[in-house]
Each structure stands twice: as structure tokens, then as C-alpha cells.
N, C-alpha and C positions, 0 to 999 in steps of 0.2 A: 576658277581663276587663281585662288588660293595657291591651291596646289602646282600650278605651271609659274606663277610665283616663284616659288621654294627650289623648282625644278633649274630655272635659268643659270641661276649664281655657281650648281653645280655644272651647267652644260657650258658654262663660260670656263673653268674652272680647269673641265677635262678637255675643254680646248684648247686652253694656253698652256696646258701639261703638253697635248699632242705636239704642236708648235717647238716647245722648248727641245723635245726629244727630237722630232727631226733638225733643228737646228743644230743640236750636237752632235748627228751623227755626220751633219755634211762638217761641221767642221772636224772632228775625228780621222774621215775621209781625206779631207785637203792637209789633214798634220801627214797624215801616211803618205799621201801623196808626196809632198814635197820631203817626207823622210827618205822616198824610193829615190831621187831623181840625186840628193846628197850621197847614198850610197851608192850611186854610181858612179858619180864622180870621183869619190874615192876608189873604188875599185878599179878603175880605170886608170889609175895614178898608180895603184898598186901591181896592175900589169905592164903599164912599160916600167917600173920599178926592178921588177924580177924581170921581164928579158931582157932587158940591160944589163942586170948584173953578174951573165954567164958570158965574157966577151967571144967567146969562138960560136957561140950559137945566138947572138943577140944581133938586132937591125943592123950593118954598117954605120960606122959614125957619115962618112961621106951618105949618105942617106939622107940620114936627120938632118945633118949641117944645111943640105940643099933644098929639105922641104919646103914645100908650100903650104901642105895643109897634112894637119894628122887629124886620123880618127881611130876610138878606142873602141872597141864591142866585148865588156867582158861577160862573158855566161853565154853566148850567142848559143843557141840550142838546135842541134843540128837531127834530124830523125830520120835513117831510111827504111821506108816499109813499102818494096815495092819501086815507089817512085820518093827519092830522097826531096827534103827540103831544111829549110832552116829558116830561122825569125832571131832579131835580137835588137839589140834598145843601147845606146853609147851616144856617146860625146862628138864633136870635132868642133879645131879650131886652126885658123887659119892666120899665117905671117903675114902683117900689115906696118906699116912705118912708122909705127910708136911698140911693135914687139907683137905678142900674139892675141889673138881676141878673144871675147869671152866665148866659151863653149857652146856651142847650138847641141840640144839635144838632133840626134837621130836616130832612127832607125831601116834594117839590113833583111829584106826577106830576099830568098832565091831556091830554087829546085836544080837537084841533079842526079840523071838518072841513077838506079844502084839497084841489088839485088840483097843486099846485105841488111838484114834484119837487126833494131836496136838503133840506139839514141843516143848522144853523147853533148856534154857541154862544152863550148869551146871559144878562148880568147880570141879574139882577132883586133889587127892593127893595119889602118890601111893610111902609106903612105902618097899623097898627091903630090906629084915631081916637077909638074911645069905649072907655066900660068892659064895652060889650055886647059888642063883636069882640074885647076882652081875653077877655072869658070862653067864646069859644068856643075860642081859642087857646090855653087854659088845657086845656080838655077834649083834648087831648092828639090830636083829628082832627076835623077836621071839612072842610067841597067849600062854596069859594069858590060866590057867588052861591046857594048852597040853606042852608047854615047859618047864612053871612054874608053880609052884601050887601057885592058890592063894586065898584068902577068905576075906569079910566084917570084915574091920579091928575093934577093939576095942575104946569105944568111952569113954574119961572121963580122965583129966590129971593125976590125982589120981588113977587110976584104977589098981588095983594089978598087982602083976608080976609072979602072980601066977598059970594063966592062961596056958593055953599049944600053943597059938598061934605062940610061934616061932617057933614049932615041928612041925606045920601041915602046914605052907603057905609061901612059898617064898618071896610072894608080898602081902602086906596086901591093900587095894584099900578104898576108902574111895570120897565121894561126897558132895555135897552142892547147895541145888539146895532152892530158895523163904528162905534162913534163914534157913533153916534145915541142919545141919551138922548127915552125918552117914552113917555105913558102908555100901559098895555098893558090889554089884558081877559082877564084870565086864567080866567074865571066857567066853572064848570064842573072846576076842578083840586085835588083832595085835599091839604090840610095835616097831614103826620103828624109826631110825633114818633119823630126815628131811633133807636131802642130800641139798636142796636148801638154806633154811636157815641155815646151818651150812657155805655153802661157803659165804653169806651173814654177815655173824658175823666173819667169821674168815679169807676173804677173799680169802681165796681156799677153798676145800674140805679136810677134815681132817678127820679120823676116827671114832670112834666111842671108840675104846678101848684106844687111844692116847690120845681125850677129859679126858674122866673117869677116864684114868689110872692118871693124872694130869700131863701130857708133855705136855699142851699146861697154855700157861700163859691166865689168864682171861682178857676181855676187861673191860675197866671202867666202860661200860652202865649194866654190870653183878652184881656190889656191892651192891645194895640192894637186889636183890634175895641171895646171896651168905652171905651177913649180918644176913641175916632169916631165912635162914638153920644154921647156926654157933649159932645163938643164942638159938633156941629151941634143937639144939643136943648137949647141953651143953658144944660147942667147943669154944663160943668166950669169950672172954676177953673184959674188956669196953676197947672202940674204938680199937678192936684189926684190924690187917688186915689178909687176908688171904694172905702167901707165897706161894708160887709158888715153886715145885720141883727143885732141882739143876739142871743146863742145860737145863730149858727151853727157849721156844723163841717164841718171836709173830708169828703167823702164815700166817701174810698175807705176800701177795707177795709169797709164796711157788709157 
């Protein structure tokens, strides 16, 4: 009895060791986590940064000016062996009548045939042009080309508006891959919202139509992506900020 005594104080002891350890590794986990989802929204700020900044190879202004919804995918990771595919993790946000909303994470998988051996990472920016591609974008999934119609968007800041591209493609899609900015066909690749990183940035799960619709207030780590859409969709103002809908509220803790 002595001896199982003596024993307890230590098995308490190396229990509450055990505890504390895995207690800091989930929170280590959720620092990283939420460091991953920051660094993408700067990154994403950082690519339409640079293709805007080369005006004969950057989105049209008439583009952006008319958007409804932009989204950024930078690093998308494209691999063909065989049969190509690609995966990637980005941002979108969506024009509402207090300016744009806070960012819904998402993410872009899709397959396309190829023969061509090797792997490459690559920007992508996909703009949505009417209220009909908002509302599929809204629906929280839907596959380029069968829900939406979409097409290699037009390249060149200057580029007429004369064009018939807002008749024909919901979603205009666009890449950047070694320095080459220009239209891509993505037709055939799933738009989800990333359920993980949404509760991640906004501390619960929130929807996808709540994000967009702008009931949800932005977090601070969003202001630079959110600056770089405002400023090439000719919505900001110097040093304007972006408002937030009436009645909204932080989301975490829901």
C-alpha cells in the first residue's frame, strides 16, 4: 500500500506532463494554422500587385471595374503524369453595397488530360462578371464550365470593351506561371469553399453566402488583399477603408 502510495503523486504528475504537452502542440498547430491562411492572403495581394503592375499584360481595367466577384489561388500546384491535375487554397471576395466582403477562403482542384511529364506552381485569378456566376459562387461549390460558363480571360489593361466577353463566360480565369501572365481554361475544375480555413480565420464555420453577401466583418490579417481588390476595381479612395454592412459582427466565438 506504501509503495502504490508514493507511486500515484508520480503517475499524477506524468499525467499532467502528458496533458500540458499535447495541449501545446494543438495550440502550436492552430498558431500555424492561422499563420498559413495570413500568408495567403498576403500572397494573394501580392499577385494581383504584380499583374497589375505590367499594364499590357495585366487583367483589363474594364474587367475589374465590372467585377462581381474576384478570387486569388496563388501557388495552385499544377502536375502532369499521364493524366494532369492540379489543387490549390486562395481567397475570394465579392462586391456588396457597403464595397467588398471579407474574404472566404477557398479552394480549386481539376484534372486535364496531358502527356507531358513534370509539375509547376502557378497563380491564378478568376474573375466573376455577372450576378449569375456570383450566384453560383455563392452556392458554396460548384465545376467551372458545367455550372458556370467560363473562358481565358482577356489580357492587356487597355483592352477594349468591345469585346463580347461578358456575353459568353460567367467566370473569366486567368494564370501566371515563370512570369507569363494569361488566359487559362480551367473548364472542368471544382470551386469549393474551404470549410477548415474558414473556421480557422473566422473562428467557427460560417457560410459561404454570409462571407460574400458581407454579414461578416473582415479580420485585420484580410487588409492587404482587400486594399488590392479596392484599388484595381476602382472602388478605393487613398487610404480609404473598407466598411462593413450594418449589423454586422465578428464571427468568432459563434
Amino acid at each position: 500500500m506504501t509503495r502504490m502510495g508514493s507511486m500515484l503523486p508520480r503517475c499524477l504528475i506524468a499525467l499532467g506532463a502528458g496533458f500540458l504537452l499535447l495541449a501545446g502542440m494543438a495550440w502550436s498547430a492552430d498558431d500555424k494554422d492561422r499563420s498559413d491562411i495570413d500568408k495567403r492572403l498576403d500572397a494573394s495581394a501580392k499577385v494581383l500587385d504584380e499583374i497589375m503592375a505590367t499594364p499590357d499584360k495585366a487583367i483589363p481595367d474594364k474587367v475589374m471595374r465590372d467585377a462581381k466577384c474576384v478570387a486569388v489561388i496563388p501557388s495552385m500546384v499544377k502536375v502532369a503524369i499521364g493524366i494532369g491535375g492540379s489543387h490549390g487554397k486562395g481567397v475570394a471576395t465579392c462586391r456588396t453595397e457597403n464595397g467588398w466582403s471579407a474574404p472566404a477562403p477557398i479552394t480549386i482542384t481539376g484534372g486535364s488530360w496531358g502527356l507531358q511529364l513534370g509539375g509547376q506552381a502557378v497563380d491564378l485569378v478568376m474573375v466573376v462578371t455577372n450576378d449569375q456566376g456570383m450566384q453560383h459562387l455563392l452556392s458554396s461549390k460548384f465545376k467551372l464550365g458545367a455550372d458556370a460558363s467560363a473562358a481565358a480571360g482577356p489580357v492587356g489593361r487597355d483592352t477594349g470593351a468591345d469585346t463580347d466577353w461578358k456575353m459568353r463566360a460567367e467566370v473569366l480565369t486567368y494564370s501566371r506561371a515563370r512570369g507569363v501572365f494569361a488566359g487559362i481554361d480551367l473548364n472542368g475544375s471544382a470551386v469549393t469553399q474551404d470549410k477548415d480555413e474558414t473556421r480557422i480565420l473566422y473562428g467557427s464555420f460560417v457560410p459561404f453566402s454570409e462571407i460574400l453577401g458581407g454579414k461578416v466583418r473582415p479580420k485585420e490579417a484580410s487588409e492587404p488583399f482587400l486594399a488590392a481588390i479596392r484599388k484595381y476595381s476602382s472602388q478605393a479612395k487613398e487610404h480609404g477603408q473598407l466598411k462593413p454592412a450594418a449589423g454586422t459582427a465578428e464571427t468568432a466565438g459563434r
